[in-house]
Each structure stands twice: as structure tokens, then as C-alpha cells.
TORBA-814160 format. One line per 3 residues: number of its first residue (from 1); for each residue x, y, z of N, C-alpha, C. Coordinates in pm, 1 decimal. Layout:
NUM	X,Y,Z,X,Y,Z,X,Y,Z  ...
This chain:
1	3084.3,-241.2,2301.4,3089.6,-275.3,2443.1,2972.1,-205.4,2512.0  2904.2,-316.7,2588.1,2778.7,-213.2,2624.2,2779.1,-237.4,2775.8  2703.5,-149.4,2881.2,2655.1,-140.4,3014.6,2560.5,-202.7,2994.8
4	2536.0,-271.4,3130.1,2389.6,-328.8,3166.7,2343.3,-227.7,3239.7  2208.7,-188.5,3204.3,2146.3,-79.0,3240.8,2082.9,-92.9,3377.6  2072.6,25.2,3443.8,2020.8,30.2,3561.9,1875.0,-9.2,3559.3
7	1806.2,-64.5,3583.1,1650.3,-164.9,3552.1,1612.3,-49.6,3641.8  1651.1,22.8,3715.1,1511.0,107.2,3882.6,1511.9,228.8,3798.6  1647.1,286.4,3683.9,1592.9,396.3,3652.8,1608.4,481.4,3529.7
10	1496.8,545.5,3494.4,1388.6,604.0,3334.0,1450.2,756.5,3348.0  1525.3,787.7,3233.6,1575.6,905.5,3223.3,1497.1,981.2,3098.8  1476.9,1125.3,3076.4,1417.1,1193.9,2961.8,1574.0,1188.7,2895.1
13	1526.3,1167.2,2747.2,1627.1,1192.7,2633.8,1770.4,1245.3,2665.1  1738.2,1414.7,2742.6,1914.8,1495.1,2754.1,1970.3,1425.7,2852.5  1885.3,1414.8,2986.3,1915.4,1330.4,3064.8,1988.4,1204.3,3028.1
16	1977.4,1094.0,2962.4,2009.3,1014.1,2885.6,2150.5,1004.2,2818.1  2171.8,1121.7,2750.4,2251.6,1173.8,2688.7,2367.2,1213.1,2773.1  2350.2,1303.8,2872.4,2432.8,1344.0,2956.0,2502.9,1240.5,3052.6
19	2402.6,1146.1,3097.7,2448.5,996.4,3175.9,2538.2,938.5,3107.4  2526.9,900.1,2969.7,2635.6,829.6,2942.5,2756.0,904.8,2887.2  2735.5,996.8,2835.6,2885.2,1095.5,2804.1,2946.9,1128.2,2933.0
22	2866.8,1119.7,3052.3,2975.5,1145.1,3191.4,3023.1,1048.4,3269.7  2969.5,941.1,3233.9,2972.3,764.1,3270.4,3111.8,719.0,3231.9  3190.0,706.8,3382.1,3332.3,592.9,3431.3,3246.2,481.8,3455.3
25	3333.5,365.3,3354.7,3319.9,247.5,3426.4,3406.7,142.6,3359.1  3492.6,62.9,3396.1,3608.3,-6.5,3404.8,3697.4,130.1,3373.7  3772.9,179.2,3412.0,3841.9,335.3,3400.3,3799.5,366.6,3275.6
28	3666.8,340.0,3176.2,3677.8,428.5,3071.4,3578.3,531.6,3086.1  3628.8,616.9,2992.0,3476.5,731.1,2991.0,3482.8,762.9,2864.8  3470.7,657.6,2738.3,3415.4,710.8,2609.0,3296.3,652.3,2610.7
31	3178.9,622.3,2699.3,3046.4,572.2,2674.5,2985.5,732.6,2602.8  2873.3,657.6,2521.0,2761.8,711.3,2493.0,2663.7,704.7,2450.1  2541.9,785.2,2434.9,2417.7,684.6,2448.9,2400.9,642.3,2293.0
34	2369.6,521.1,2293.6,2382.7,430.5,2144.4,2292.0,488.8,2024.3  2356.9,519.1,1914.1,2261.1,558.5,1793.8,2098.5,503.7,1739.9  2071.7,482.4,1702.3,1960.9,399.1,1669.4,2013.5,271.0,1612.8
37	2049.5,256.4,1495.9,2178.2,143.7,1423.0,2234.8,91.8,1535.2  2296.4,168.9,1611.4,2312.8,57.6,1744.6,2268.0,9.4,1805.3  2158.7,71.2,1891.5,2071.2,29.8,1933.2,2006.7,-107.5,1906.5
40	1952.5,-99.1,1804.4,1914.8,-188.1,1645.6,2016.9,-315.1,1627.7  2140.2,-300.8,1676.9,2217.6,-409.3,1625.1,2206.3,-517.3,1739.2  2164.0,-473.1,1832.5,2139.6,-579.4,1958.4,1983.0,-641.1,1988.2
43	1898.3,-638.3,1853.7,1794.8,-683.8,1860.1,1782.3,-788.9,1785.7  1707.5,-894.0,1837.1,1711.0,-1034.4,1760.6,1583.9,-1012.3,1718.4  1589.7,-1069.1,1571.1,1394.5,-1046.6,1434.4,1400.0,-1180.4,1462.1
46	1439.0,-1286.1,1521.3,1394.1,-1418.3,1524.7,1331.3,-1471.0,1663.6  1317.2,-1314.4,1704.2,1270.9,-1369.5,1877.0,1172.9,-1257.3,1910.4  1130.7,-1347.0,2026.5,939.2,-1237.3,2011.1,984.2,-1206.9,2176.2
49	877.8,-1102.7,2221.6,894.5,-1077.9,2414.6,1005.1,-1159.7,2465.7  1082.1,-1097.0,2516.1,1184.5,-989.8,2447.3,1236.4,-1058.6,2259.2  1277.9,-932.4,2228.3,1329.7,-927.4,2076.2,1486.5,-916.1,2143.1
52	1579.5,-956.7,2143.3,1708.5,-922.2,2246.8,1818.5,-1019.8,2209.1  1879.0,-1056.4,2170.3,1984.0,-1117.5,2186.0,2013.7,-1170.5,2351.4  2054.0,-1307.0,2351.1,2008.5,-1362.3,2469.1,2104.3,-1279.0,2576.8
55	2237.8,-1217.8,2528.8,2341.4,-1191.7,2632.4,2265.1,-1101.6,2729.0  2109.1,-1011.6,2653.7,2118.2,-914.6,2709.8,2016.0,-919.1,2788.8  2000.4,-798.8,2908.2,1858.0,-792.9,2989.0,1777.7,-712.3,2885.5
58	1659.8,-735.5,2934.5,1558.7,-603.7,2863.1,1425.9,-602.8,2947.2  1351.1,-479.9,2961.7,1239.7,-441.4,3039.0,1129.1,-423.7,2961.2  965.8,-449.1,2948.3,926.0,-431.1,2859.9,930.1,-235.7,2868.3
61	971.0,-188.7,2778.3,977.3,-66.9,2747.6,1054.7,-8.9,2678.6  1033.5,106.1,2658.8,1138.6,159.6,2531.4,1270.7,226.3,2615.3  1373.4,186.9,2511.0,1540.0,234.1,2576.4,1547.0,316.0,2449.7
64	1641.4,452.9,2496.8,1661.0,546.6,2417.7,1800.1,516.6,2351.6  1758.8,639.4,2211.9,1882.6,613.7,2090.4,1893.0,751.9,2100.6  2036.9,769.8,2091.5,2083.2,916.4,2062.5,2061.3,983.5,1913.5
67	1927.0,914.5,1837.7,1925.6,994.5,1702.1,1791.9,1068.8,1712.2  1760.9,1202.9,1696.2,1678.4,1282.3,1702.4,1620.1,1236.7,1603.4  1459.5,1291.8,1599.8,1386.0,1290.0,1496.3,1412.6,1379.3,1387.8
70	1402.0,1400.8,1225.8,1504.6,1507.1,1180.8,1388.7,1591.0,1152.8  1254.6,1615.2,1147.8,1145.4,1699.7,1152.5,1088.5,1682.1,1231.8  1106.6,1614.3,1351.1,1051.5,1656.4,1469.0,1144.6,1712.1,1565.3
73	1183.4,1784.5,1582.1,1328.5,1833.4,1684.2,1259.5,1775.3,1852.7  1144.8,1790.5,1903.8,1114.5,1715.3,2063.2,1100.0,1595.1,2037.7  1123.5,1524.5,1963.3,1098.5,1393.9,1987.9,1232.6,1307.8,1873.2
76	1218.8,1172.2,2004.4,1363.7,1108.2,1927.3,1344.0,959.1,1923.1  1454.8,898.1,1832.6,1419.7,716.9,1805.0,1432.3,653.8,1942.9  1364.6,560.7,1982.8,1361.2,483.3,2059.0,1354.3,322.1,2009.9
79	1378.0,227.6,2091.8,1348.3,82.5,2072.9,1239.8,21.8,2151.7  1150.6,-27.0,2169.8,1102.3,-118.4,2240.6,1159.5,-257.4,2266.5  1249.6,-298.3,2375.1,1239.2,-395.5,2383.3,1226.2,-531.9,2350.8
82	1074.1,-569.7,2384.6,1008.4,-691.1,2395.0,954.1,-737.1,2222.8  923.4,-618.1,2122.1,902.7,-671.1,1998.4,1075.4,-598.8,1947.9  1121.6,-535.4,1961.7,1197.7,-506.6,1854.9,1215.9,-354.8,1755.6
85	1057.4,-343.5,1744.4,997.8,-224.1,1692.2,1047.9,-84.6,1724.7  1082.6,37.9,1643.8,1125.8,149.9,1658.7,999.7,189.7,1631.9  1016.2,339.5,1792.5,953.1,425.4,1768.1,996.2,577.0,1759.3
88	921.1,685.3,1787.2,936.2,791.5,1787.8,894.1,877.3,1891.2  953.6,938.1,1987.1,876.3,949.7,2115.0,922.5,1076.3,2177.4  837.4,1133.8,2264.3,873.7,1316.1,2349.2,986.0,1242.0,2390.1
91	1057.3,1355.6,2381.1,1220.3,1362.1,2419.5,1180.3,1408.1,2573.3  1073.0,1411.7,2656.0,1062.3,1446.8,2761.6,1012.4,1320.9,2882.5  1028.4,1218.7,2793.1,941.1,1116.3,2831.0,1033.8,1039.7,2942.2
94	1035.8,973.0,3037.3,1109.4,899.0,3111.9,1139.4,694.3,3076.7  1274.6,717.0,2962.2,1286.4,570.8,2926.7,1412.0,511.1,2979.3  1409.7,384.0,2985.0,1542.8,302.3,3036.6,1716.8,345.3,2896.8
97	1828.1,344.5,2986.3,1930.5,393.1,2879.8,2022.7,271.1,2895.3  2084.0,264.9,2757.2,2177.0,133.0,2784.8,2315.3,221.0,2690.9  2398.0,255.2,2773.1,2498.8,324.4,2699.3,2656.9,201.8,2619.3
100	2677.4,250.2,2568.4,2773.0,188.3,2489.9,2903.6,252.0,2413.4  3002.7,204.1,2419.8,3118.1,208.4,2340.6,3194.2,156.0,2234.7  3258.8,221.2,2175.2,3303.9,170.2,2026.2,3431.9,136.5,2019.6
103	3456.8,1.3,2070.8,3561.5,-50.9,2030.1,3666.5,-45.6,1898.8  3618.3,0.4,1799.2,3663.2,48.7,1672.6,3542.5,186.4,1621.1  3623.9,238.9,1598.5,3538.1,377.6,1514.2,3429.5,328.7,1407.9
106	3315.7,386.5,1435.6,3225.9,317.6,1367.2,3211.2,446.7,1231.7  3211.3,386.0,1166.8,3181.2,483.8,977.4,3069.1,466.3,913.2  2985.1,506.6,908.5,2834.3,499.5,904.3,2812.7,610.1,729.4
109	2806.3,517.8,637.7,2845.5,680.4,526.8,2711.7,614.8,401.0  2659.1,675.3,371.9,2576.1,632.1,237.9,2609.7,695.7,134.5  2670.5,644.9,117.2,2767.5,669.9,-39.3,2701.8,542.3,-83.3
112	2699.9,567.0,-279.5,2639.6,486.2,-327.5,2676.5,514.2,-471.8  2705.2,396.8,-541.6,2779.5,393.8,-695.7,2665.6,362.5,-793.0  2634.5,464.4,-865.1,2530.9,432.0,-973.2,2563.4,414.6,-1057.4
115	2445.6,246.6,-1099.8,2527.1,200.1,-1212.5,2433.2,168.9,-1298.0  2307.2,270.3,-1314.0,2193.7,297.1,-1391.3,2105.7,202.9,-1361.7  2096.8,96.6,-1404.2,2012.2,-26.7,-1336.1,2020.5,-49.0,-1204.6
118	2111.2,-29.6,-1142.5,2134.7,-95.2,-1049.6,2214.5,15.9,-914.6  2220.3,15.1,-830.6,2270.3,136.6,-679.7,2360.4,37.3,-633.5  2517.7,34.1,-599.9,2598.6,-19.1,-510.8,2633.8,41.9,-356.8
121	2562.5,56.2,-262.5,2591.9,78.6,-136.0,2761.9,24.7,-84.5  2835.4,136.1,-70.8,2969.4,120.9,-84.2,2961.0,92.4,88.7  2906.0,96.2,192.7,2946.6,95.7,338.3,2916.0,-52.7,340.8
124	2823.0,-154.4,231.7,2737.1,-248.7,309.8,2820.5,-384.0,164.8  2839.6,-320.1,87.6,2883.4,-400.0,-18.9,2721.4,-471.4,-109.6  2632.2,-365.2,-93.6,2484.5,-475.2,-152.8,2447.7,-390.6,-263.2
127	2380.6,-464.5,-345.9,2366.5,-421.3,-533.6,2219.2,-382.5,-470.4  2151.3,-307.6,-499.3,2031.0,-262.9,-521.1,1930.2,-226.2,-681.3  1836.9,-305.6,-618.9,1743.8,-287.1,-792.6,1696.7,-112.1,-743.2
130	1749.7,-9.7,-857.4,1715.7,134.2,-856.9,1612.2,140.7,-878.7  1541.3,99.2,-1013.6,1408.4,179.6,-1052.5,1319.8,35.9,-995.6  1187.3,87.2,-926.1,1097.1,-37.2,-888.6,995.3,21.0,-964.3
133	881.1,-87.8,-966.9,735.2,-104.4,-1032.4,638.4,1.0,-875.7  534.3,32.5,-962.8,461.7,115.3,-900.9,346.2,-31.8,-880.2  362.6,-116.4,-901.7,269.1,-236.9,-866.9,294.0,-267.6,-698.3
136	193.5,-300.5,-616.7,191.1,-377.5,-481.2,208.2,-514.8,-469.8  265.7,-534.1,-416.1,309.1,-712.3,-408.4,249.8,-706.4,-242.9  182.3,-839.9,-236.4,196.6,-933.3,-138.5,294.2,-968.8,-100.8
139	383.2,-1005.4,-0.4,463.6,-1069.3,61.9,577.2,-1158.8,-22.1  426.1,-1253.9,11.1,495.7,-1388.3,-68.4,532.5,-1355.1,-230.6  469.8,-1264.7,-283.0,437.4,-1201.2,-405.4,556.5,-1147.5,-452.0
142	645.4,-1070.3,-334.5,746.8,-1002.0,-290.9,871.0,-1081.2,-331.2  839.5,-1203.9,-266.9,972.4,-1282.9,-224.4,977.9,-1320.2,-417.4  863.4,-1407.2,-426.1,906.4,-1457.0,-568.9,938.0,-1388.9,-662.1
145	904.1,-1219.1,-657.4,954.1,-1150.9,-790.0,1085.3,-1102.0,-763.6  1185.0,-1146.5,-659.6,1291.9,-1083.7,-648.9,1371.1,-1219.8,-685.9  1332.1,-1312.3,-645.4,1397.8,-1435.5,-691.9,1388.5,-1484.0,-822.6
148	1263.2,-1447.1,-896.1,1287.6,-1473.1,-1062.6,1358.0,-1318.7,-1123.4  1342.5,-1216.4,-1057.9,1424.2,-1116.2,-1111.0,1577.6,-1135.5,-1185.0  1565.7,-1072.8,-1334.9,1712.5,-1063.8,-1400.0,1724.9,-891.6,-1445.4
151	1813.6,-872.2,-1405.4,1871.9,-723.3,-1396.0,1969.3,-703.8,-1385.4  2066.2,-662.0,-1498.4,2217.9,-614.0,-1507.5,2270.1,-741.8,-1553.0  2219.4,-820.6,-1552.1,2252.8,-944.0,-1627.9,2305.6,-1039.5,-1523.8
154	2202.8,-1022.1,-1403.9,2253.2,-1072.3,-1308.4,2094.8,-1179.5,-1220.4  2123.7,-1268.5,-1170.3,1965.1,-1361.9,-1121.5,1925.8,-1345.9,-1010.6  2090.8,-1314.9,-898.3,2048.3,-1357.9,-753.3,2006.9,-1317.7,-622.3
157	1911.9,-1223.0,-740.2,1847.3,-1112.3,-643.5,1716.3,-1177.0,-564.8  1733.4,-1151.8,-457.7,1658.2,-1131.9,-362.9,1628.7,-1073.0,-257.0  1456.9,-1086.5,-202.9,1391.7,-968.2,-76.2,1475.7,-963.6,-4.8
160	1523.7,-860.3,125.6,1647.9,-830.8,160.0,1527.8,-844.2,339.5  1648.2,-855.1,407.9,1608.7,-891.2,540.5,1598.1,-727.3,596.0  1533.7,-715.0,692.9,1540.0,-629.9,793.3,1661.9,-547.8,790.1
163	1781.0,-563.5,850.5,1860.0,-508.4,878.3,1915.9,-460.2,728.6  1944.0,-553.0,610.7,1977.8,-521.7,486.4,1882.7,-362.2,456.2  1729.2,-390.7,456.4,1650.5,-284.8,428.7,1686.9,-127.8,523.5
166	1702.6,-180.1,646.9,1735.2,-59.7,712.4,1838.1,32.0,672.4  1951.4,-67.4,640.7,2053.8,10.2,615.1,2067.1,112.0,497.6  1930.8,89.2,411.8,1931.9,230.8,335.3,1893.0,370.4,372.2
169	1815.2,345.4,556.5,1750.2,504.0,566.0,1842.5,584.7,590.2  1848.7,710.3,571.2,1934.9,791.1,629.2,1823.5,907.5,721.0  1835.2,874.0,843.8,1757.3,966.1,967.5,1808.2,1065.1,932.8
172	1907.4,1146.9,894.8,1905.2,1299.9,848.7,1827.2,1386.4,732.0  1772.0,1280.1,665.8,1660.9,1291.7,567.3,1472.8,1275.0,576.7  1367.9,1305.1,545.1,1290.7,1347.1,561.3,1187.6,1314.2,427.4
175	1078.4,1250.7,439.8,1004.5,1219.7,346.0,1071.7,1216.6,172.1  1135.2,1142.7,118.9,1178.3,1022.7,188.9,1310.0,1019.3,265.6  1325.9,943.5,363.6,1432.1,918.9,471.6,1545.0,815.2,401.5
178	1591.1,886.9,240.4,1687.4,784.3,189.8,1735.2,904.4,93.6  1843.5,858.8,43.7,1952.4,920.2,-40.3,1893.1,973.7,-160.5  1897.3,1088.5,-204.9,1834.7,1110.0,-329.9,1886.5,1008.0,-457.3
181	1972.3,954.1,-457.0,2033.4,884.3,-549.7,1946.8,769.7,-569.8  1865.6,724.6,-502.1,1826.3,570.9,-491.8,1653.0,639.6,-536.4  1568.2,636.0,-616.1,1435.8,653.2,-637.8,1327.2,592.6,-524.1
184	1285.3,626.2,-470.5,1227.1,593.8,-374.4,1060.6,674.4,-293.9  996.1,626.4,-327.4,794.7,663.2,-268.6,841.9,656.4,-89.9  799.3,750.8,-90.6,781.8,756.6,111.7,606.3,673.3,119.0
187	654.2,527.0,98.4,519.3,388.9,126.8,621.6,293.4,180.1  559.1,190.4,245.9,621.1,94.6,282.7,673.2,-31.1,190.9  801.6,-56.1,228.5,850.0,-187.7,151.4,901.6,-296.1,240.7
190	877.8,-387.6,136.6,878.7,-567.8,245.0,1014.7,-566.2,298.3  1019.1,-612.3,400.2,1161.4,-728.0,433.6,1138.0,-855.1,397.1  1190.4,-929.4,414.1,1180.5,-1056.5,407.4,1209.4,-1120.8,539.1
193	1194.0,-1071.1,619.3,1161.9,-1075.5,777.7,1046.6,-1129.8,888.0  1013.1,-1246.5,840.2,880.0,-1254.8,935.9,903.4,-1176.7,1088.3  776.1,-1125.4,1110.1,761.2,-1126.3,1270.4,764.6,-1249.2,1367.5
196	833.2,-1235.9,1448.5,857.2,-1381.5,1533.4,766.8,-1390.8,1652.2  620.3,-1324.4,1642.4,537.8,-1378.5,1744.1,455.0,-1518.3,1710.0  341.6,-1521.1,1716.5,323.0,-1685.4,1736.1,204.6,-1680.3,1604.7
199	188.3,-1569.5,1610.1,59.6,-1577.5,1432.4,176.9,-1604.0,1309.5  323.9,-1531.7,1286.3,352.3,-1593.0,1186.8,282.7,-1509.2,1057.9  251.3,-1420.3,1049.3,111.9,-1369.7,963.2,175.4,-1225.4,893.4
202	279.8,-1144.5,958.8,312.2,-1065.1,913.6,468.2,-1046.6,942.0  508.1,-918.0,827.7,657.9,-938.4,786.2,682.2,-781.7,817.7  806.9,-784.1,859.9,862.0,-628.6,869.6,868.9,-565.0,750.2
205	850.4,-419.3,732.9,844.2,-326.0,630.1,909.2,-232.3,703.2  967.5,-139.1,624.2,1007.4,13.5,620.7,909.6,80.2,570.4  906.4,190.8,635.5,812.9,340.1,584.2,904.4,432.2,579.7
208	954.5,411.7,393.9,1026.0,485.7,373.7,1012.7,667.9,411.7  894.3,723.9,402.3,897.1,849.4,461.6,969.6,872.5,556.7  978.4,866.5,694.8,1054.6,866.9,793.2,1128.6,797.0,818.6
211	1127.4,647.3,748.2,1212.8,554.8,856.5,1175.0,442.6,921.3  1077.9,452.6,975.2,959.5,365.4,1084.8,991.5,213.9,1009.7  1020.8,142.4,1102.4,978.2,-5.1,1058.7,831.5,-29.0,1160.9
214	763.5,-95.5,1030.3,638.7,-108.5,1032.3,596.0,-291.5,1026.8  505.9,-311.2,1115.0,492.8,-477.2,1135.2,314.3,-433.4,959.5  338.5,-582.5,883.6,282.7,-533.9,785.3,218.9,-678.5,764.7
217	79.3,-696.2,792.6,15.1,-820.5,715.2,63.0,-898.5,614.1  119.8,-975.4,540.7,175.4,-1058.6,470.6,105.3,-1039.8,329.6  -49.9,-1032.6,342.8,-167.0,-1031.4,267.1,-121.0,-909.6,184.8
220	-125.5,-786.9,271.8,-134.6,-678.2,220.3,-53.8,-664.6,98.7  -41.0,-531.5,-17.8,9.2,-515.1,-95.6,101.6,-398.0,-69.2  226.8,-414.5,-73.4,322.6,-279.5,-43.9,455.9,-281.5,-179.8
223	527.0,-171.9,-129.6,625.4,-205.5,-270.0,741.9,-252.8,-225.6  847.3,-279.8,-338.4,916.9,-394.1,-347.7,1067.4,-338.1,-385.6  1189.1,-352.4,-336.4,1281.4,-343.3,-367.7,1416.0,-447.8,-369.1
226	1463.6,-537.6,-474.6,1561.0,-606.5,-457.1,1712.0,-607.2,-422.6  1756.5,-690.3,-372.7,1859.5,-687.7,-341.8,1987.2,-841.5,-398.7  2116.6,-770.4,-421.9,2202.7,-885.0,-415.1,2312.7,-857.7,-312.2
229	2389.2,-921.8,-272.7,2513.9,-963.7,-204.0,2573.7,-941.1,-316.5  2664.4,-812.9,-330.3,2783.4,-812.3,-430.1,2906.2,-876.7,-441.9  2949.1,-951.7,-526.8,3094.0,-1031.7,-545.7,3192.9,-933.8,-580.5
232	3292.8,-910.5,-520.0,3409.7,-760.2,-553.7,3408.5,-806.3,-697.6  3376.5,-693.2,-773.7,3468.2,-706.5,-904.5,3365.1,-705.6,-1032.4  3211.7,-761.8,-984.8,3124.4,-794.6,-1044.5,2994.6,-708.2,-998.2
């Protein structure tokens, strides 16, 4: 459940923080200011200026996430808006806040079942290819080696979207910003996400070091991690 944010006014980070943990409105007062993942869940990858899901307003500028940077202690995640894009920014800075509530308790856990070939993300239900090639793929390069990929004795792996990819960082972690369990280079890896401005030309990546989703030439060569949709049982 979210507030529509006040558009006239830019709060620094604590500020931010403090607004919505003291924030009545319809008699409730469990608002607070939205995680990054939350934040994140109200952004549309199929839409350019604004990136937004239509319900919502947005300003071009960055709205704050209540997740600190985890080696930078002054500075914290933010969203931009109009592309979509996370950044990293002085916690002193003056940005728009959109606070929110949790209709159900949200469980946010990276737990993960190793199954030597293969990583089961128990919060998301998705099979992950563990060990990757130290080779760079192109994009398109990307897409096709996850789709002829056989591993675990299984075919229907494929490049994983944006949000799929995200859901492996863990922001409490630090070069790399993922679970020790999962092998992983702090370099960037594909989504299978085009950018939705009007070139069409480049695809979202993660930088696994920190976290950062990164807009990434299509051309370029980055690394590669597959994914399946797990069937219970299999």
C-alpha cells in the first residue's frame, strides 16, 4: 500500500526515514520508507520517461529507499524515476519520498539449496546455473547459450529478466553483493531485459560488485548466468 508523495517536497535520507515511520494516514501508522526491492517493485522495464507503472505519479528525480549503502555508510539506494535505474547517492542530498506499507509481512531471505550443478533460491523458487564460463557473451550471444544450455539434465534454461537477476543481490554484502554460496566475479551480467528507450540497443545488467544495475550495449561482452523456473519436486 503506498502514499502518493508530496511532488513540492525533497527530504535528506533520515529526514525521509523519520517522515514515514511518523506518518498517520487512513488511521494507520505502520508506513515506512520503502526498501530498495520495493521501491524496485513499482517500476515498469517496459516503459521509458517515466519507468512507473501507470497507477503511479513520478517526478523526474530520484525517490529514496530505506537500504543504506553497505560500504558506504553516507550514502544510500535510490531510484530514478523516469529510466528506472538505481543509484547510490549522499544521504544528505534532498530527494522526493514515497512511503509504503505491508499489507502482509514481507520475508526477504537468501537461502539457497546446493545441488552442485545447479543453486535453488528457496524465497523465489528459480534453479540457477552455479559454475559460469569465464568467456564474454554478447547479448544476443547471452540469450542463445542459455537456451541451448543442458545442465542437471535439464534444457529450459534461460537469460533471466531483470527482476529474476536482481533477486540474487544481497545489499548486506560487498564486492561481491551475493551469497557466498552462488560463485560469482564482481563484473556485470546480462538480463534479458531490453532498455525501453527508443534506440532499443542496450539491455540491463547487474554489477555484481555492489549491486548497481547497469544499462549495457547489447554489442558488448559481459558474463552470463542461467536460469530455470523450478517445477516442485524436480
Amino acid at each position: 500500500m503506498w502514499i502518493i508523495p508530496n511532488e513540492d517536497i525533497q527530504r535528506p535520507w533520515q529526514d525521509a526515514i523519520s517522515y514515514c515511520s511518523e506518518l498517520v494516514f487512513a488511521d494507520l501508522t505502520d508506513w515506512h520508507l520503502p526498501t530498495k526491492s520495493e521501491l524496485e517493485s513499482i517500476v515498469d522495464y517496459d516503459k521509458f520517461y517515466p519507468a512507473i507503472q501507470q497507477t503511479f505519479t513520478c517526478q523526474s528525480s530520484f525517490y529514496w529507499s530505506a537500504t543504506p549503502h553497505t560500504d558506504n555508510p553516507a550514502y544510500a539506494w535510490s531510484v530514478f524515476c523516469m529510466d528506472g535505474a538505481d543509484h547510490w547517492v549522499h544521504k544528505s542530498n534532498n530527494y522526493y519520498v514515497r512511503c509504503v506499507r505491508a499489507t502482509q509481512p514481507a520475508h526477504i531471505t537468501h537461502a539457497y539449496i546446493d545441488k552442485k550443478s545447479t543453486v535453488i533460491a528457496q524465497a523465489t523458487s528459480l534453479e540457477w546455473q552455479k559454475d559460469t564460463s569465464d568467456t564474454l557473451q554478447t547479448w544476443q550471444n547471452a540469450l542463445d547459450y542459455c537456451e541451448t544450455l543442458s545442465l542437471g539434465s535439464k534444457t529450459d534454461w534461460r537469460l533471466p529478466d531483470i527482476r529474476e537477476l536482481k533477486s540474487l543481490v544481497d545489499y548486506n554484502r560487498y564486492y561481491p553483493a551475493i551469497t557466498p554460496t552462488i560463485p560469482c566475479q564482481s563484473s556485470s551480467y546480462w538480463s534479458a531485459t531490453t532498455v525501453a528507450n527508443d534506440a532499443q540497443d542496450s539491455a540491463w545488467s547487474i554489477f555484481f560488485g555492489n549491486g548497481d544495475d547497469i544499462w549495457r550495449k547489447k554489442t558488448e561482452g559481459h558474463r552470463v548466468r542461467c536460469v530455470r523456473t523450478r517445477i516442485t519436486g524436480l
